[in-house]
C-alpha positions as CSV (number, residue, x, y, z in Angstrom):
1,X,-80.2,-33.5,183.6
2,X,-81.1,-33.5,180.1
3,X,-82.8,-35.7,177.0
4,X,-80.9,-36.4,174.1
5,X,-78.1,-39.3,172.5
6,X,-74.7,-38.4,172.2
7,X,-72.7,-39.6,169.5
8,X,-69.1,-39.5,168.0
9,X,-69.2,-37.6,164.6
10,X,-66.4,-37.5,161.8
11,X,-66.5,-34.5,159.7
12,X,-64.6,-36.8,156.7
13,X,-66.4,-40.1,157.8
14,X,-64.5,-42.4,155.0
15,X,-61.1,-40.9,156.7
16,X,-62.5,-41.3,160.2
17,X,-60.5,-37.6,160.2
18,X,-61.8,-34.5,162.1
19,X,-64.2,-35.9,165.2
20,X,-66.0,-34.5,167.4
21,X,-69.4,-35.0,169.2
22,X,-72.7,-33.9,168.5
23,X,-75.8,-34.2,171.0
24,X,-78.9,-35.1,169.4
25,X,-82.4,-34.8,171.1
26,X,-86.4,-33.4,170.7
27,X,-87.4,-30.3,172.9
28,X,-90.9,-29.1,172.0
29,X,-91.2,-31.2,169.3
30,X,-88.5,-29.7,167.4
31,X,-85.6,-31.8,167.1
32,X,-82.3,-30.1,167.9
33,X,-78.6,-30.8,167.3
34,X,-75.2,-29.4,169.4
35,X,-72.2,-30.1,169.0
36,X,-70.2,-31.0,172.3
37,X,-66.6,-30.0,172.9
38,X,-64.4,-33.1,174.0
39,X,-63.8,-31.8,177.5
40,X,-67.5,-31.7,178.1
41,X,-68.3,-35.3,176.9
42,X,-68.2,-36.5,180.7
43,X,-70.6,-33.9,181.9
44,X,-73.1,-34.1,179.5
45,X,-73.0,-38.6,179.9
46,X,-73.8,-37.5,183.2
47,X,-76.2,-35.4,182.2
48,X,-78.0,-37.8,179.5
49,X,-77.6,-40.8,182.6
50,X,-79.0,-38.4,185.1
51,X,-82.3,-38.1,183.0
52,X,-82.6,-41.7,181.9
53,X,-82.6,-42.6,185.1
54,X,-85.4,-39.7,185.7
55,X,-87.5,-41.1,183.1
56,X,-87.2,-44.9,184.3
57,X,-88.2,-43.5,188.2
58,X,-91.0,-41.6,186.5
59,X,-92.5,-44.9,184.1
60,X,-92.1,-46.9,187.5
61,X,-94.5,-44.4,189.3
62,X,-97.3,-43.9,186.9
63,X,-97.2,-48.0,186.7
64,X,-97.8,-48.3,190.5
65,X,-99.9,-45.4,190.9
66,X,-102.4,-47.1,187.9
67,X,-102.0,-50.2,190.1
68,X,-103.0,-48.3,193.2
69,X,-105.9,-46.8,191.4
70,X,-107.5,-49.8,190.2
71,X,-107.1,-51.3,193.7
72,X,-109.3,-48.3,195.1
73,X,-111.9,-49.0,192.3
74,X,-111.6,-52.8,192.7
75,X,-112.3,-52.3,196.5
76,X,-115.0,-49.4,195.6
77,X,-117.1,-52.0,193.6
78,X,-116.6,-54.8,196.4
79,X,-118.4,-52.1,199.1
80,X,-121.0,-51.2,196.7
81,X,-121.9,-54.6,196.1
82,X,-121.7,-55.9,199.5
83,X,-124.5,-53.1,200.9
């Protein structure tokens, strides 16, 4: 699992000659470059797909548990002003 876009780089981009990929992506708000050898590309999709999916689960949580909370404080405020 890890952050970061993977892209298809030429090292003579008018040509399209010499490719190869490079993965992109911010850690400690530094950005950061690698380059990725081909045999690795499917790994590190994997990777990239494992943590996108991470991210998305993660969004979904804080969403419902900020729905969750202000139920409990909706609720709260009904009790207090029903005593």
């Amino acid at each position: 699992m890890r952050p970061g876009c993977l892209s298809l780089q030429y090292r003579k981009p008018k040509e399209k000659s010499g490719a190869y990929y490079q993965l992109s992506y911010t850690y400690q708000m530094k950005s950061k470059t690698e380059y990725v050898p081909a045999e690795l590309v499917p790994q590190i999709e994997q990777e990239l797909a494992e943590y996108k999916r991470y991210r998305e689960l993660t969004a979904e949580w804080v969403d419902l548990s900020i729905a969750l909370s202000r139920l409990k404080m909706t609720q709260w405020k009904q009790t207090r002003t029903s005593n």
